[in-house]
C-alpha positions in Angstrom: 32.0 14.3 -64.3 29.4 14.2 -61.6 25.9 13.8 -62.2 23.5 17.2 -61.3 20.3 16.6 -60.3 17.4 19.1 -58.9 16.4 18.6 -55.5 13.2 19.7 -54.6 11.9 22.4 -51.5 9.7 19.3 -50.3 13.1 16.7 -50.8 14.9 19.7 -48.7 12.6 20.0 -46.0 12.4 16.1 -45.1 15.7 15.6 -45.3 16.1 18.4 -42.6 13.5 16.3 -40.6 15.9 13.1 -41.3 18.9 15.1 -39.9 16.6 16.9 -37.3 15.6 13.1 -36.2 19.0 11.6 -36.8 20.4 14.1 -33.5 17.5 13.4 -31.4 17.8 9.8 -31.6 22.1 10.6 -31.3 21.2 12.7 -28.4 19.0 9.3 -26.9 22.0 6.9 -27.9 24.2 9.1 -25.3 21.4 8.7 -22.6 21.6 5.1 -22.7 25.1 4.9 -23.3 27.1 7.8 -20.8 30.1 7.4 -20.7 30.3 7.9 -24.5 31.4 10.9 -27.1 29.3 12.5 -29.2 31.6 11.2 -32.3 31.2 7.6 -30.8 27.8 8.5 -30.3 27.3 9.2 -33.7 29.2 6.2 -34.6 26.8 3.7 -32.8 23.7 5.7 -34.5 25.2 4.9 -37.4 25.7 1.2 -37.0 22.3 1.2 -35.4 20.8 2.4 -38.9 22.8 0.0 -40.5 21.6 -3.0 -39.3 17.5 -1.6 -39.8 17.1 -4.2 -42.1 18.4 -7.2 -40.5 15.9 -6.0 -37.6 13.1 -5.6 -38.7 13.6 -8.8 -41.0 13.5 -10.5 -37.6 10.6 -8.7 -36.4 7.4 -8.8 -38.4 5.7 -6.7 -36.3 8.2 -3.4 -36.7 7.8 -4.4 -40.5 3.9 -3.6 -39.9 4.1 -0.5 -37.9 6.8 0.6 -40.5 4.1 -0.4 -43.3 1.2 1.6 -41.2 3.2 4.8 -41.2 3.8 4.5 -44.9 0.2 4.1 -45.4 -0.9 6.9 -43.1 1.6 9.2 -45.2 0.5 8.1 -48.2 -3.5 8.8 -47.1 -1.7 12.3 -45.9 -0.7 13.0 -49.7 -3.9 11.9 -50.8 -6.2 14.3 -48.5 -3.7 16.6 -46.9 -7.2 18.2 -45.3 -7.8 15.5 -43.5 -7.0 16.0 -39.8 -3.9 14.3 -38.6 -4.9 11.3 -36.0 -1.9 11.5 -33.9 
């Protein structure tokens, strides 16, 4: 039997944004790589977001900037008045 859970409006809308970001950077992978299909395309995304972890275990400084946009989200929830710095 499989397991229901409640997913949230806020859940919804940012995994929209993942999938919404997820194409644009598919839609980059196929600028840098022509002569591919979108399903190979797709395919390299994929092993791109795989590997995430290995990269940014070799490089500290992603692991910061990463960091800093989890803090900057976070100050977000906390004072969602406060302007957005970008």
């Amino acid at each position: 039997m499989t397991k229901k859970y409640k997913i949230s409006a806020k859940d919804v809308d940012t995994r929209i944004l993942a999938i919404y970001a997820l194409d644009h950077f598919i839609e980059y992978v196929r600028t840098t790589c022509s002569d591919i299909n979108p399903s190979e395309a797709t395919l390299l995304a994929a092993i791109t977001l795989h590997s995430l972890p290995e990269l940014f275990q070799e490089n500290p400084l992603l692991v910061n900037r990463f960091r800093e946009a989890a803090a900057h989200i976070k100050g977000k929830k906390r004072n969602p008045q406060s302007p957005d710095s970008n």
